[in-house]
C-alpha positions as CSV (number, residue, x, y, z in Angstrom):
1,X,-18.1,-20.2,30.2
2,X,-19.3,-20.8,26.6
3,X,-21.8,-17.7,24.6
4,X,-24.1,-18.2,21.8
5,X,-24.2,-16.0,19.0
6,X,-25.5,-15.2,15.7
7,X,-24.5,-13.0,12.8
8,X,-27.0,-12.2,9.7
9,X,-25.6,-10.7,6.9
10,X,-27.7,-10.0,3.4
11,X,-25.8,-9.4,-0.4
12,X,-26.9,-9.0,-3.7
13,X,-24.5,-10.5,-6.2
14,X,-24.1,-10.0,-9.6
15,X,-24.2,-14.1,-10.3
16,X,-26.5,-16.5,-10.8
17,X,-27.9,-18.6,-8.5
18,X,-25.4,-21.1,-9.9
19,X,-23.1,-19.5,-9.7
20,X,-23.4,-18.2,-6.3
21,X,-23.6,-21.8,-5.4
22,X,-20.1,-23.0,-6.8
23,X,-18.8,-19.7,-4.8
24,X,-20.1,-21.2,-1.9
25,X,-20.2,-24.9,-1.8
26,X,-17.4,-26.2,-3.8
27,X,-13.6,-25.8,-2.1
28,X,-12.4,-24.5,-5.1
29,X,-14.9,-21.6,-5.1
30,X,-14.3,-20.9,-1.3
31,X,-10.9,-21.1,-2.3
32,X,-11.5,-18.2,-4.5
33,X,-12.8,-15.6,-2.3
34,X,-13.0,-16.8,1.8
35,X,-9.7,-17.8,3.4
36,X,-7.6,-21.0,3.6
37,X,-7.5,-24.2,1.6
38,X,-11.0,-25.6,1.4
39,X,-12.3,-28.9,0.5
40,X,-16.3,-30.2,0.9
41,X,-17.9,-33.7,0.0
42,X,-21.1,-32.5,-1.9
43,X,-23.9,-34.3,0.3
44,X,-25.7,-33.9,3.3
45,X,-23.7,-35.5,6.2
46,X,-20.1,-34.9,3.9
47,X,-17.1,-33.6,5.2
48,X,-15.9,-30.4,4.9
49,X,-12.1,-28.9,5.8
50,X,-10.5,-25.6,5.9
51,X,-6.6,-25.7,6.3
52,X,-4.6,-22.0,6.9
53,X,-1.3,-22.0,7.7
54,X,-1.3,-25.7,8.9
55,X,-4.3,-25.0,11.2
56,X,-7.2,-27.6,10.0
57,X,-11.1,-27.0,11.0
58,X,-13.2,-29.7,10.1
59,X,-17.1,-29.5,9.8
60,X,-20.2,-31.6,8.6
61,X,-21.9,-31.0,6.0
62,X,-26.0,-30.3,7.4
63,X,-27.8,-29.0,4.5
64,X,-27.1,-29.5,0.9
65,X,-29.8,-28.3,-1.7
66,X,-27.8,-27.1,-4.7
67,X,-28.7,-23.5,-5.9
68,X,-31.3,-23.1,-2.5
69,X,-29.3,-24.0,0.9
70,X,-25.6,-25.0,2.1
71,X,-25.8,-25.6,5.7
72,X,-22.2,-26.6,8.6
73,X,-21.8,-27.3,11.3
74,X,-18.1,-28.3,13.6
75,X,-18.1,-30.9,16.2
76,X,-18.9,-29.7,19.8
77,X,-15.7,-29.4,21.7
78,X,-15.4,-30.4,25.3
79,X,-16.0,-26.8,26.8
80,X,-19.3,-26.8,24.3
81,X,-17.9,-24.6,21.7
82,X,-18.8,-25.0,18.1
83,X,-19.2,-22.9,14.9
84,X,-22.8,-23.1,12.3
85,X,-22.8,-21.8,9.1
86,X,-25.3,-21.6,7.0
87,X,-25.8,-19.9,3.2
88,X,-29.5,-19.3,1.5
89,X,-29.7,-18.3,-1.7
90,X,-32.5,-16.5,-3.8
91,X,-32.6,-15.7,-7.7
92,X,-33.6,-12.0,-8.4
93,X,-34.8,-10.7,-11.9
94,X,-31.7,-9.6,-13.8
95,X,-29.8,-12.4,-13.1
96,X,-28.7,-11.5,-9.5
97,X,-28.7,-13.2,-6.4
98,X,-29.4,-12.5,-3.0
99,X,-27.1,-14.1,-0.5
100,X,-28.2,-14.8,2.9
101,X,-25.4,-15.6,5.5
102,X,-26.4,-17.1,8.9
103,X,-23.0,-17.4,11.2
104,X,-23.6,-18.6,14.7
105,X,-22.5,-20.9,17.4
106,X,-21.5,-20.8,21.1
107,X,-18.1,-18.7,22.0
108,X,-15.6,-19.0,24.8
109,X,-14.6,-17.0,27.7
110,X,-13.8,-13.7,25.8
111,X,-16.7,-13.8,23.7
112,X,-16.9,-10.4,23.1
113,X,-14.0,-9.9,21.6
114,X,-14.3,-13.1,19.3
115,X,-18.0,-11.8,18.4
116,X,-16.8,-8.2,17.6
117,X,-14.3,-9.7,15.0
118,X,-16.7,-11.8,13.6
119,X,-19.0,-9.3,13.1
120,X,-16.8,-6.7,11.5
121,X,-15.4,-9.5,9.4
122,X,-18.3,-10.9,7.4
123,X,-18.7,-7.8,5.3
124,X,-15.4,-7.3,4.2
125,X,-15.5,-11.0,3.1
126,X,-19.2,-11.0,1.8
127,X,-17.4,-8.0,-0.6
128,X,-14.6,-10.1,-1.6
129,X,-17.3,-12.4,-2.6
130,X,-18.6,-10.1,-4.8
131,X,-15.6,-8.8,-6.3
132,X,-14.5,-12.4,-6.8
133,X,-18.6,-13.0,-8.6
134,X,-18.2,-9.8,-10.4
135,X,-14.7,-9.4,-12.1
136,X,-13.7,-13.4,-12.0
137,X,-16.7,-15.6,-13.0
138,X,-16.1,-19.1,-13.5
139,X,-12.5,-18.8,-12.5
140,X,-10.9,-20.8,-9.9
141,X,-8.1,-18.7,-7.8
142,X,-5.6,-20.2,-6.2
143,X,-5.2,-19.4,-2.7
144,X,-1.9,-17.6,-1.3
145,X,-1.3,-17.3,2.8
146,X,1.4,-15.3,5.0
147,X,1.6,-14.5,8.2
148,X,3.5,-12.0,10.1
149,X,3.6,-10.5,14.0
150,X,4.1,-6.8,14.3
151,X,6.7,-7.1,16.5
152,X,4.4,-4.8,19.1
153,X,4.1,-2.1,16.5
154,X,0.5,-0.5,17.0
155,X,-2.9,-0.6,14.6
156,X,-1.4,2.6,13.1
157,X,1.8,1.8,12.7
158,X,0.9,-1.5,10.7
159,X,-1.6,-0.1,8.5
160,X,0.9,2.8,7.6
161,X,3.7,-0.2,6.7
162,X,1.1,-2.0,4.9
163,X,0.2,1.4,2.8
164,X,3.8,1.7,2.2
165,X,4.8,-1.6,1.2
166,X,1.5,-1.2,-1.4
167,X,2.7,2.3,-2.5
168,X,-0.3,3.5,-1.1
169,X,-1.0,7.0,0.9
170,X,-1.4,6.7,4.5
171,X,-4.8,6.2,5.3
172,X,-5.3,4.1,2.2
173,X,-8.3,5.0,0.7
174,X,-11.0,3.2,-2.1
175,X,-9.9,3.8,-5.3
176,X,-6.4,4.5,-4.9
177,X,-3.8,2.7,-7.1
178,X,-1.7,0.3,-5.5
179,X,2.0,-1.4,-6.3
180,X,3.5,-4.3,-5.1
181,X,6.7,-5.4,-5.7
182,X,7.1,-9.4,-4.2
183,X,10.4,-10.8,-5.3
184,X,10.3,-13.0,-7.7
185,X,6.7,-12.1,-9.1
186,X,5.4,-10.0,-11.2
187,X,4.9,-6.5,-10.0
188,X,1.3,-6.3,-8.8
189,X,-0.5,-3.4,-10.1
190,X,-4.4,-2.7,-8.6
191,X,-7.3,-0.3,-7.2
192,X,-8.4,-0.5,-3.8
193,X,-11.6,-2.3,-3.3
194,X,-12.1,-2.3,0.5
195,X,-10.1,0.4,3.2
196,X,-11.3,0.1,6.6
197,X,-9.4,0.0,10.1
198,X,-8.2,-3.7,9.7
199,X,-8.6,-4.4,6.0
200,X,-7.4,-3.7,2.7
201,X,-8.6,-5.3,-0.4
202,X,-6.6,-4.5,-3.9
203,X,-8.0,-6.2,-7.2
204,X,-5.7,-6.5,-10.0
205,X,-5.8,-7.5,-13.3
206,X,-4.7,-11.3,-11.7
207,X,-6.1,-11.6,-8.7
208,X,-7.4,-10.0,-5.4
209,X,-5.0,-9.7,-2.6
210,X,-6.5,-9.1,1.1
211,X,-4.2,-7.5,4.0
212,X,-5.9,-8.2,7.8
213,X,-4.2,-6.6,10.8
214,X,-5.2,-6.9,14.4
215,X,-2.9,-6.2,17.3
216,X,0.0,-8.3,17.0
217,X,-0.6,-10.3,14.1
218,X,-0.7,-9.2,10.1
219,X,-2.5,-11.8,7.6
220,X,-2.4,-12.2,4.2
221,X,-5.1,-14.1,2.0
222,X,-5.0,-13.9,-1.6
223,X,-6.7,-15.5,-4.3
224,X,-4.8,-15.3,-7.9
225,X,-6.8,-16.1,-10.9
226,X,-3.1,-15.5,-13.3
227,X,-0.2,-18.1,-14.2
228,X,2.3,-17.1,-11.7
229,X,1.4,-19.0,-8.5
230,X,4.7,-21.2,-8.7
231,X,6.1,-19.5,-5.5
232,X,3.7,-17.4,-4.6
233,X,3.2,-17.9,-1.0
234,X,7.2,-17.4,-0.3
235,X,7.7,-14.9,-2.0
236,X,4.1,-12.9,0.0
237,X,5.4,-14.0,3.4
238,X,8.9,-12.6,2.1
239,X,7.6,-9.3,1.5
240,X,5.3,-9.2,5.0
241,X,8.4,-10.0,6.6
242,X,10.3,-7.3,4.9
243,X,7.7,-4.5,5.3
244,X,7.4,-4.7,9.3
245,X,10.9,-5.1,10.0
């Protein structure tokens, strides 16, 4: 039995209209701050594709009005599920934006659940927005996925491993200074943007590197604005591996 829903959220962002549209409506600015591979046809009625981890979700394009409105919707599966998005933006005095963010749809049998995450999701990624606006304008990142199961290790027990594997103190908290050590890469140095019961954002000088954790399953998506991407992914999915075994 399908559920409709609908999620508001509101930003201000330190970007110009413009700006705030390439963020939005180009796959390489999705690529820098939401999750997965992204590419969009720029036109009403274009297509637009989000691969993660081999997992594709294709949409339409509904509403294209560059700098005002970006507007998707997917097909309607057979049960009657489908997923609308839909971005308004307005200039502010100062040269900031206000982002408007309209998620909504109809949701399956454990709708609840799917709605909750939903919910608590959009701000952490409507902050990674503005981190991405604020620290890395007219950059392109390129986007870096891992996946991991805990292996039936609790909430607590993840975040902890995640807070060690980051040199981090357990709760993590905003501000801290985190280390990473990926093999093969660079050592990551950062600060903790974002801290919360199923997040943790780190910006470094290269890029910002999100941690998601839910029962059984720990994500990864980063979005690295420096030269060493050559290998990045591996060597990310290495170290989740690593830090939960």
């Amino acid at each position: 039995m399908t559920h409709p829903f609908e999620i508001e959220q509101e930003t201000t962002l330190p970007a110009s209209p413009e700006e705030v549209w390439e963020a939005i409506a180009t796959g390489p600015g999705i690529d820098s701050w939401f999750m997965g591979r992204n590419e969009v046809e720029p036109r009403e009625g274009g297509a637009v594709s989000m691969e993660t981890g081999g997992h594709q979700q294709e949409a339409t394009v509904i509403a294209y009005e560059p700098g005002k409105r970006f507007a998707t919707r997917t097909a309607t599966a057979e049960d009657g599920r489908f997923m609308a998005f839909e971005y308004l933006i307005e200039g502010r005095a100062g040269g900031s934006t206000v982002l408007r963010v309209v998620h909504s749809g109809l949701l399956g049998d454990d709708w609840q659940d799917e709605y909750d995450a939903l919910r608590r999701g959009w701000p952490f990624h409507l902050h990674t927005l503005r981190e991405y606006l604020a620290h890395f304008p007219g950059r392109r990142g390129a986007p870096v996925f891992a996946m991991a199961l805990s292996g039936g290790q609790v909430s607590p027990q993840v975040r902890a491993a995640l807070s060690r594997g980051l040199s981090l103190p357990s709760p993590a908290a905003v501000g801290a200074r985190a280390h990473a050590e990926p093999a093969g890469l660079p050592p990551v140095d950062g600060e903790v943007t974002w801290s919360d019961d199923e997040h943790i954002e780190v910006r470094a000088a290269d890029g910002l590197y999100t941690f998601h954790h839910s029962p059984g399953v720990v994500l990864m998506f980063h979005h690295l604005f420096g030269p060493h991407t050559g290998g990045a992914e591996d060597a990310w999915q290495q170290w989740l591996t690593s830090i939960l075994a």
